[in-house]
C-alpha positions in Angstrom: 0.0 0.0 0.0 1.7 3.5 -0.9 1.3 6.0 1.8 1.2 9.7 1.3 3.6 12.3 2.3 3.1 13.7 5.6 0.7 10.3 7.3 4.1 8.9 9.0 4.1 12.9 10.9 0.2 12.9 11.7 0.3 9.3 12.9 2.9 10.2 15.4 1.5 13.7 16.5 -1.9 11.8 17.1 -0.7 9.2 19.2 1.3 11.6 21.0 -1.4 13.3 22.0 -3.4 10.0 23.0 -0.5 10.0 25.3 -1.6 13.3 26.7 -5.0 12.3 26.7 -4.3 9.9 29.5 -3.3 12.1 32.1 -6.1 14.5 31.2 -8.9 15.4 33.3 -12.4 13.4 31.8 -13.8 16.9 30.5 -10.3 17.5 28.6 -10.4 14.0 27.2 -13.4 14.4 25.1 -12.3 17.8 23.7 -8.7 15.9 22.8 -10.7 12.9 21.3 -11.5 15.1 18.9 -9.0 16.6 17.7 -7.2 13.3 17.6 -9.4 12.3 14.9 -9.7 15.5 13.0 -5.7 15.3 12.6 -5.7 12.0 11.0 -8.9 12.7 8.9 -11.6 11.2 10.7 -11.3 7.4 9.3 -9.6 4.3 9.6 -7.0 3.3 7.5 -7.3 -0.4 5.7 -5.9 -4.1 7.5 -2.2 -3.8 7.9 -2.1 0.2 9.1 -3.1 0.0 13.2 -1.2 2.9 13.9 -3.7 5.7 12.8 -6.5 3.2 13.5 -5.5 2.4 17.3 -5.4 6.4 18.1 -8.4 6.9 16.5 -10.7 4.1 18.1 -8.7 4.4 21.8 -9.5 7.8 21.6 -13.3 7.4 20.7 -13.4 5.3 23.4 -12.3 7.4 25.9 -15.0 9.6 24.6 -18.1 7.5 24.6 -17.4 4.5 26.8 -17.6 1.9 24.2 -16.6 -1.5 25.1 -13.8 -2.6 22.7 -10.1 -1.7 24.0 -7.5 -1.3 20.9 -3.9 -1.3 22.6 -1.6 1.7 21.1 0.8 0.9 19.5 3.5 2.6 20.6 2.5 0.8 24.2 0.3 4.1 25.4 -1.7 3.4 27.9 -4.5 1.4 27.7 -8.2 0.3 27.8 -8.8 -2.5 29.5 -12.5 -2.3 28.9 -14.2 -5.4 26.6 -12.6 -7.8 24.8 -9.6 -7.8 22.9 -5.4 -8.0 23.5 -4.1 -6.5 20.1 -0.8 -7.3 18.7 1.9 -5.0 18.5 1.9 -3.0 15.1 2.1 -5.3 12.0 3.7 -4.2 9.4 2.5 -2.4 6.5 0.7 -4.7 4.2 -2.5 -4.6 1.7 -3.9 -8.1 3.1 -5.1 -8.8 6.3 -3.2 -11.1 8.4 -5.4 -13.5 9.6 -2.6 -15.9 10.8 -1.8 -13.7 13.7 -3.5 -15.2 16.3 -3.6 -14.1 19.8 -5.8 -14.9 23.2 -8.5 -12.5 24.0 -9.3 -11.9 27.7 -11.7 -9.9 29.4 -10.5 -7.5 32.2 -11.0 -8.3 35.6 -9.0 -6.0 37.5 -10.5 -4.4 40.4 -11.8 -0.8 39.9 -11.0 1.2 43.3 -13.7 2.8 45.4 -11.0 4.8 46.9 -11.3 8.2 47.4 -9.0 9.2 44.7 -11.8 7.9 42.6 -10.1 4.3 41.3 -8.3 3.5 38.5 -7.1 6.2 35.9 -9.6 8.0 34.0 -8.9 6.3 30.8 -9.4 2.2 32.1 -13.2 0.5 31.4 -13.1 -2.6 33.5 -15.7 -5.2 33.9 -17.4 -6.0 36.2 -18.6 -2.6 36.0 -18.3 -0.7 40.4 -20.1 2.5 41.7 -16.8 4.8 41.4 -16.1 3.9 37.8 -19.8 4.5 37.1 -18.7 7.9 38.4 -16.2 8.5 36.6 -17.9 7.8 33.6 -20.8 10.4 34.0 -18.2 13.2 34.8 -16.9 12.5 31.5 -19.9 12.8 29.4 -19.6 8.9 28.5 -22.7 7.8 26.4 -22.3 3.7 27.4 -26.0 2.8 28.3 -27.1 2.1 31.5 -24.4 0.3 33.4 -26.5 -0.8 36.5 -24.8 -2.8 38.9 -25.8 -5.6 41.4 -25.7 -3.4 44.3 -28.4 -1.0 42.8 -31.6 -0.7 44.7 -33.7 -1.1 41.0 -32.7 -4.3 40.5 -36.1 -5.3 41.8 -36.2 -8.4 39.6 -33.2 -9.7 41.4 -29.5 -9.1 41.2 -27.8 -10.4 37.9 -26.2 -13.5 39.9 -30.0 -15.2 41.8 -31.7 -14.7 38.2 -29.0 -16.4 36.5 -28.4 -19.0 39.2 -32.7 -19.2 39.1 -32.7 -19.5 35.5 -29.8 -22.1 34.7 -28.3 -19.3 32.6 -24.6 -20.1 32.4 -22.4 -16.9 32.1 -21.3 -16.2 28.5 -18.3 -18.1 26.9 -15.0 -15.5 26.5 -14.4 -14.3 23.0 -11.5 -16.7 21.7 -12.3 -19.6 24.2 -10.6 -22.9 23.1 -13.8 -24.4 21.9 -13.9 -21.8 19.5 -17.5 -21.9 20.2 -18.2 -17.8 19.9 -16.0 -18.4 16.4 -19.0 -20.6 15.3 -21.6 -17.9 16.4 -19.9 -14.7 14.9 -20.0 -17.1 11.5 -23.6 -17.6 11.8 -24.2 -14.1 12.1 -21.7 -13.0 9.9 -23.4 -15.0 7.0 -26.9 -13.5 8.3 -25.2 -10.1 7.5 -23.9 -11.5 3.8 -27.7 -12.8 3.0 -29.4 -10.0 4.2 -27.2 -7.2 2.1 -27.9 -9.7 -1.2 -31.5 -9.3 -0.5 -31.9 -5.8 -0.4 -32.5 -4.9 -4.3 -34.0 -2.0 -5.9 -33.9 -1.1 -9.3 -35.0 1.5 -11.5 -34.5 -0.8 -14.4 -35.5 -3.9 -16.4 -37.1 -6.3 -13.9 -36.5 -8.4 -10.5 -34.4 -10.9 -10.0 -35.6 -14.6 -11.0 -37.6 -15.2 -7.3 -36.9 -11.9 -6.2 -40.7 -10.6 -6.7 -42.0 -9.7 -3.5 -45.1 -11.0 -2.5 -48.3 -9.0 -1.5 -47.9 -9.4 2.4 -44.3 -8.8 2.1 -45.1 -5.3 0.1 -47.1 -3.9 2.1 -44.4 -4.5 4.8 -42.2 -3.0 3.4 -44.4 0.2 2.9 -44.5 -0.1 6.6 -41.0 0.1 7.1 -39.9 2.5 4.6 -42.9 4.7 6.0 -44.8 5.2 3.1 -48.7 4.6 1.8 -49.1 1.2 0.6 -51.8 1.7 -2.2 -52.8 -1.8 -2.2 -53.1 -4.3 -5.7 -53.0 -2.7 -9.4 -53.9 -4.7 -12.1 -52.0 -2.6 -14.8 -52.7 -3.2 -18.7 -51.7 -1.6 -21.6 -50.2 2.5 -21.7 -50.1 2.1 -18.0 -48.3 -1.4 -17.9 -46.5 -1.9 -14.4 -43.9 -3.8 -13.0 -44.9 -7.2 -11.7 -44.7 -7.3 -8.1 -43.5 -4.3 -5.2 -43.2 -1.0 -6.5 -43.2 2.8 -5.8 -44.7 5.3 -8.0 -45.7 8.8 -7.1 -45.3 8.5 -3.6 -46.9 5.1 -3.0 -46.7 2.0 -2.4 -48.2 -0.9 -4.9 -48.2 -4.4 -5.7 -49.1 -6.1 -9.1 -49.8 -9.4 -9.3 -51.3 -9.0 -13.7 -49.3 -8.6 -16.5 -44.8 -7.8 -16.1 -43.6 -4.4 -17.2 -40.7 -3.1 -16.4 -39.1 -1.1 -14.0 -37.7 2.2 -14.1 -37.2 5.6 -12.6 -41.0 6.3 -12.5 -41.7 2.9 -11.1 -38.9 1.8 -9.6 -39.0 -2.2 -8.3 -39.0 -3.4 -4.8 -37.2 -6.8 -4.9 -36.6 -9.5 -2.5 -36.0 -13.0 -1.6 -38.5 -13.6 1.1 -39.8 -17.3 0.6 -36.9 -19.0 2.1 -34.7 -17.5 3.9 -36.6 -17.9 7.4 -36.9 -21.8 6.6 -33.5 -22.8 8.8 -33.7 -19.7 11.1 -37.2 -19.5 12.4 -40.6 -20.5 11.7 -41.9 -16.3 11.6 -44.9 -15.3 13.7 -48.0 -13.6 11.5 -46.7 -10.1 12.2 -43.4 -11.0 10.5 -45.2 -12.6 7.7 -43.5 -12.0 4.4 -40.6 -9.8 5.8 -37.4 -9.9 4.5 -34.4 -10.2 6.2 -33.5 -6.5 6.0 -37.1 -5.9 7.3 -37.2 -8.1 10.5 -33.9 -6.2 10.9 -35.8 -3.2 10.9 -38.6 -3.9 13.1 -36.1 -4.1 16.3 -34.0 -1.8 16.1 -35.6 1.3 17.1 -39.2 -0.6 18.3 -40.8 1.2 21.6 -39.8 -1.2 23.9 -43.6 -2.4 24.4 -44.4 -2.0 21.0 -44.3 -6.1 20.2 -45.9 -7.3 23.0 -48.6 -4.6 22.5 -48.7 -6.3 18.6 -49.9 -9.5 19.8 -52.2 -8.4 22.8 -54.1 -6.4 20.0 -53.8 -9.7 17.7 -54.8 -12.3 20.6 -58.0 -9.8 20.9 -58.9 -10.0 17.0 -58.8 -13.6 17.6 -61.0 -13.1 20.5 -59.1 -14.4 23.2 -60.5 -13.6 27.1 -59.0 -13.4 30.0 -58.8 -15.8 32.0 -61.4 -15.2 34.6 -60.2 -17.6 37.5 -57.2 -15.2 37.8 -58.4 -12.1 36.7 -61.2 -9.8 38.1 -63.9 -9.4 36.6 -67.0 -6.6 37.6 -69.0 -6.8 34.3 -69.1 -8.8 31.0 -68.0 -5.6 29.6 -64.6 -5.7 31.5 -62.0 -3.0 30.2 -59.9 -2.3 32.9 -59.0 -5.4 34.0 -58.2 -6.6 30.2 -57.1 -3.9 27.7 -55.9 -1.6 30.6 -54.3 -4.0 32.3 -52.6 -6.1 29.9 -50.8 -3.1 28.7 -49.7 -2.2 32.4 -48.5 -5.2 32.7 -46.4 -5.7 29.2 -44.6 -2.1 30.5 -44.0 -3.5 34.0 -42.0 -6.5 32.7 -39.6 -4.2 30.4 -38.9 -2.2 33.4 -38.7 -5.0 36.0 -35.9 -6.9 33.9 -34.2 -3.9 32.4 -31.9 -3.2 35.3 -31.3 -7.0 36.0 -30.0 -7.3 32.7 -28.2 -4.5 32.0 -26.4 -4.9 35.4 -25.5 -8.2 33.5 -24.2 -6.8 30.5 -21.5 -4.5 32.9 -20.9 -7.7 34.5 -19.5 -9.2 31.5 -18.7 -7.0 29.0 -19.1 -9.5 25.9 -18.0 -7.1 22.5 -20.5 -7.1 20.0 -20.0 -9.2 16.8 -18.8 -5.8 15.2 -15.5 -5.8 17.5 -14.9 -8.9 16.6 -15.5 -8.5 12.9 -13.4 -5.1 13.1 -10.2 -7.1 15.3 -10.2 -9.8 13.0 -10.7 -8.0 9.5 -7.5 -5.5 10.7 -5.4 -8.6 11.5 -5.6 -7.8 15.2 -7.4 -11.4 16.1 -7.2 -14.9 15.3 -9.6 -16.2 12.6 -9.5 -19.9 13.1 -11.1 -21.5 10.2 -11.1 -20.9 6.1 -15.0 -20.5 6.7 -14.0 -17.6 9.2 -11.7 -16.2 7.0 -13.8 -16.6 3.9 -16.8 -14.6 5.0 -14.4 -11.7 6.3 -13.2 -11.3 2.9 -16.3 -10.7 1.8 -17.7 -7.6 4.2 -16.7 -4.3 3.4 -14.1 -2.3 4.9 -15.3 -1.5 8.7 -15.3 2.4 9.5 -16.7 3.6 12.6 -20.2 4.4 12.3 -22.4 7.5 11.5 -22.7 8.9 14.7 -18.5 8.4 15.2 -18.4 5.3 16.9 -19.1 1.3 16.1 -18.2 -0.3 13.2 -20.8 0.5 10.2 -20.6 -2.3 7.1 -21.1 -4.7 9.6 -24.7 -4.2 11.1 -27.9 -3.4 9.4 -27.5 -0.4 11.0 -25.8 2.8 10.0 -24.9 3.5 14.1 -23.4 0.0 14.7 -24.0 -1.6 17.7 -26.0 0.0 20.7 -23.7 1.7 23.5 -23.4 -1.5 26.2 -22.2 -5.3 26.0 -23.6 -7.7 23.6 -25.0 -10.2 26.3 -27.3 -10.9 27.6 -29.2 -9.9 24.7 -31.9 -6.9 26.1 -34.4 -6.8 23.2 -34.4 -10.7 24.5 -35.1 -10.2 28.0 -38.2 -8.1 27.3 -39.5 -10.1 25.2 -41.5 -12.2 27.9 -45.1 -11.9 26.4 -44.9 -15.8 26.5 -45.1 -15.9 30.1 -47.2 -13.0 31.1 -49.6 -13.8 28.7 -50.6 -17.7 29.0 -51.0 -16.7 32.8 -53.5 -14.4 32.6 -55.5 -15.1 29.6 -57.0 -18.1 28.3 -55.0 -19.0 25.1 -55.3 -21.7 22.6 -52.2 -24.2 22.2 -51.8 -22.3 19.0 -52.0 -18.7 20.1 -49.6 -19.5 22.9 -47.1 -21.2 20.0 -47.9 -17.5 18.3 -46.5 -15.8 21.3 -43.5 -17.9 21.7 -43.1 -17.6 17.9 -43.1 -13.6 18.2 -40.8 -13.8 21.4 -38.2 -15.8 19.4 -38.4 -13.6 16.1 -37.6 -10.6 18.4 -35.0 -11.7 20.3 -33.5 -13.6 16.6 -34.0 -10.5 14.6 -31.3 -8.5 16.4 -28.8 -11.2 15.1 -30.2 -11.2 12.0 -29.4 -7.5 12.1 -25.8 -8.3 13.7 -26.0 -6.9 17.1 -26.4 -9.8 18.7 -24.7 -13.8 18.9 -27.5 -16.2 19.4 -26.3 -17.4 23.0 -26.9 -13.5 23.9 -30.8 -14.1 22.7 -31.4 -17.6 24.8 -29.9 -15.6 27.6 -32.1 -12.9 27.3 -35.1 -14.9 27.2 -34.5 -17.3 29.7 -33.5 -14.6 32.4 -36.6 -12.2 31.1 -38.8 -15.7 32.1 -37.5 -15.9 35.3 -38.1 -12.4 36.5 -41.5 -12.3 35.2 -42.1 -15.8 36.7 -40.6 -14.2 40.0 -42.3 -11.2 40.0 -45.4 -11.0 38.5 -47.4 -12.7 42.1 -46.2 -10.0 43.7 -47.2 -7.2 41.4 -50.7 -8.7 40.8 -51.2 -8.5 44.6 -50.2 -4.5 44.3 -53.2 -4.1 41.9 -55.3 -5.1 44.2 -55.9 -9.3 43.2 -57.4 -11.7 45.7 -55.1 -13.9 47.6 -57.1 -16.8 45.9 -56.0 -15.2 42.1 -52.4 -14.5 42.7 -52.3 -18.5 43.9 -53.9 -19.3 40.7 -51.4 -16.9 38.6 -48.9 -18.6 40.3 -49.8 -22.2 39.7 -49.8 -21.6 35.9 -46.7 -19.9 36.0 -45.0 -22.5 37.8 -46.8 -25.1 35.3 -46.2 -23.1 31.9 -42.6 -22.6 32.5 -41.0 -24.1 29.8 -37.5 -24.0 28.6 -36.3 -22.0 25.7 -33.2 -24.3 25.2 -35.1 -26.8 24.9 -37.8 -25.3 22.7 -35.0 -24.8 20.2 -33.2 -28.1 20.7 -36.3 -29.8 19.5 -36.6 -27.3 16.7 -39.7 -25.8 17.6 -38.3 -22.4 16.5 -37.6 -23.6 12.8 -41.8 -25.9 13.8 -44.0 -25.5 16.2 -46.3 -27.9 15.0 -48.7 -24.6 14.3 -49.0 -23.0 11.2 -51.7 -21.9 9.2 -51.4 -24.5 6.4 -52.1 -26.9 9.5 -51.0 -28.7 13.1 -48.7 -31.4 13.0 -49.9 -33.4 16.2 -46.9 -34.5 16.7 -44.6 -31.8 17.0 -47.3 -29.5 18.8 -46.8 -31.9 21.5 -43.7 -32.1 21.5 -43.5 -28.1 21.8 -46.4 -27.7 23.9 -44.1 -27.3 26.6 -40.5 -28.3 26.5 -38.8 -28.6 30.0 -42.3 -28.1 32.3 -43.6 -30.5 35.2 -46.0 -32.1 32.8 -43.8 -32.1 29.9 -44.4 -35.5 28.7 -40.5 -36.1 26.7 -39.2 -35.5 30.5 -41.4 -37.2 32.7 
């Protein structure tokens, strides 16, 4: 790679002043992250060229409290925070060097409580303490939420009972001999490869061959993109259309007659959607035709109710009821205790597991698949296997993000990764609908397959959209159960419940808990014996309930 005149000076003035940056005051550090990156242009350079790189992430860091730690080069201090032990700087070279393999580790040195306020300004170490906490808001830090144990909101439970409650092992370190978080970042890694090659539009000739979106899929995607869907066109003649999705004059339409062709009037929506769910997930009715790019889309900036609110309002098309025997019940014409409080209720369990999860995520500190991508692609980490290294080949050149830091090109979305550690996964967590709901409503074996469907989409989604390995998502589900199951007696008798009803809600709690490992290991994501071409007896009972007391393959 040739290097221009002058980069060998800016790389050196940069890391000098990361060096300065260290012994700088938390207010002066974000003022000096700054300028770092302004002097060496704001980007990073390709594989092979960590100098410029290292300064410019280590410095970001310091900034906005992100989790991965790059080491400078020059040995400047450095971040302990996250994941990864980089190698000294390689030399120069226009390929990345995959062969350099190296252990990753995950800080564990204690933060001080002392009064001179702990460990140096410029160290993020997990487990996450009250004094680096601190330190942290002083410096304007933007890393979400780090609750810890100690915190009085944890009122689902601290981090270690839900997990030890739960069976929820704590996550595997990034590198670990089994190379078992190497097999997870592939799987998500080729999510991210399948769902850029279904993302087509054209203004030009026609769709792919089985790239022609259907109906229900169309008007999802008018959804997402926010614009009118103007329903079916049957389009002859002078005003021929394209077969399929497509835009035209600020709508929305879908044309199942006669192909035309696309272009910059009509331009084509196209899409592989028939498939690509088939060895992922069996998809719930509100995810029906979506592509990959659009169940992306749905989680990543979803109200944190708004899903479980989606099938509540579905449940009630369907015209499921309460159930009585655990719900009050004044008048046929009950509102309060139904509508009203269903909704109470789906807010309550996003706000009871939020801090129990998050103070798990500061516990850990797990990088996102992004770091890892990012570590690996610059030659900083070991790729262990030619399907590893193969897929890294083919993502783009990571940069940080839009809004300055993560690594966009790797995620569906333009900010990378949220602000805190990858697991457990929270999106996972409150997606709990399948307890809540079966306890206090009277639900088909289908509907309740629906929920647990929807739960699972969710919580899969975020990996679809690469923010997520799918050991974060089981996680997140299992320990959202558990503090629901926990929890929800108690906050039934707060509303007011009988004695009598809060036994009953917690008799079918205790009877419905089933076990989302082994939902999956039965494959009752992929068929839950429930769809609408039919039941298969078979497998419905066999994913009725996986893992309860009257599960019958566990008796």
């Amino acid at each position: 790679m040739i290097r221009r005149a002058g980069d060998e000076h800016r790389v050196r003035t940069a890391a000098s002043k990361v060096k300065k940056a260290a012994a700088s005051p938390p207010r002066q550090i974000l003022g000096r992250a700054k300028t770092i990156q302004a002097n060496t242009g704001g980007k990073f350079w390709p594989a092979g060229n960590s100098n410029r790189t290292a300064a410019i992430l280590w410095a970001s860091t310091l900034a906005t409290g992100v989790q991965l730690a790059l080491a400078a080069p020059l040995n400047y201090p450095l971040m302990t925070a996250g994941s990864f032990k980089m190698l000294p700087s390689p030399s120069p070279a226009p390929t990345v060097v995959y062969h350099s393999c190296v252990s990753f580790r995950k800080s564990t040195s204690p933060a001080g409580d002392g009064a001179d306020g702990g460990d140096a300004p410029d160290t993020l170490v997990f487990p996450m303490n009250a004094s680096q906490r601190r330190r942290l808001f002083a410096s304007g830090s933007d890393l979400v939420s780090p609750f810890i144990d100690s915190d009085p909101q944890l009122i689902g439970g601290t981090c270690a009972d839900v997990m030890q409650s739960a069976g929820v092992l704590p996550p595997q370190p990034l590198g670990h001999v089994s190379n078992a978080m190497w097999d997870e970042f592939e799987l998500v890694t080729k999510y991210q490869l399948q769902r850029a090659a279904q993302a087509v539009r054209t203004a030009s000739g026609t769709c792919p061959d089985g790239a022609r979106l259907t109906r229900p899929a169309c008007r999802a995607l008018a959804k997402t993109e926010r614009l009118v869907f103007g329903g079916s066109r049957l389009c002859v003649g002078d005003n021929e259309c394209p077969e399929g999705c497509y835009f035209e004059a600020g709508k929305v339409y879908w044309n199942k007659g006669i192909a035309g062709r696309c272009s910059e009037a009509r331009q084509c929506f196209c899409g592989y959607t028939q498939d690509w769910a088939r060895e992922i997930m069996e998809l719930p009715k509100l995810f029906k035709g979506y592509t990959m790019a659009q169940a992306a889309d749905a989680v990543e900036k979803d109200f944190p109710t708004y899903w479980p609110t989606q099938i509540i309002e579905q449940l009630f098309r369907e015209r499921a009821d309460m159930d009585w025997t655990v719900v009050p019940r004044l008048t046929a014409g009950e509102f309060v205790n139904k509508q009203v409080l269903l909704s109470r209720v789906a807010g309550w369990a996003v706000q009871t597991a939020s801090p129990t999860v998050f103070s798990c995520k500061h516990t850990y500190g797990r990088a996102r698949p992004e770091e890892l991508a990012y570590a690996a692609q610059q030659g900083n980490a070991c790729a262990p296997t030619d399907g590893v290294r193969d897929l890294l080949d083919q993502l783009p050149p990571l940069e940080t993000g839009s809004d300055g830091v993560g690594a966009s090109g790797y995620t569906a979305y333009g900010t990378g990764s949220p602000r805190h550690p990858s697991w457990p996964a929270m999106h996972s967590a409150a997606s709990s609908a399948s307890t809540y709901l079966p306890a206090l409503m009277s639900l088909t074996d289908a509907q309740i397959a629906e929920v647990r469907k929807l739960d699972y989409a969710v919580a899969t989604s975020r990996s679809i959209a690469g923010v997520h390995y799918p050991s974060d998502n089981i996680a997140g589900l299992m320990l959202g159960q558990q503090i629901v199951s926990d929890q929800l007696p108690g906050f039934l008798g707060q509303l007011g419940f009988s004695e009598a009803q809060v036994e009953e809600a917690k008799v079918k709690l205790a009877a419905q808990k089933f076990s989302w490992t082994e939902w999956e290991s039965r494959g009752c994501h992929l068929d839950s014996g429930h769809s609408e071409n039919g039941s298969n007896a078979m497998q419905a009972t066999a994913c009725k309930c996986p893992g309860c007391p009257a599960d019958p393959y566990t008796l």
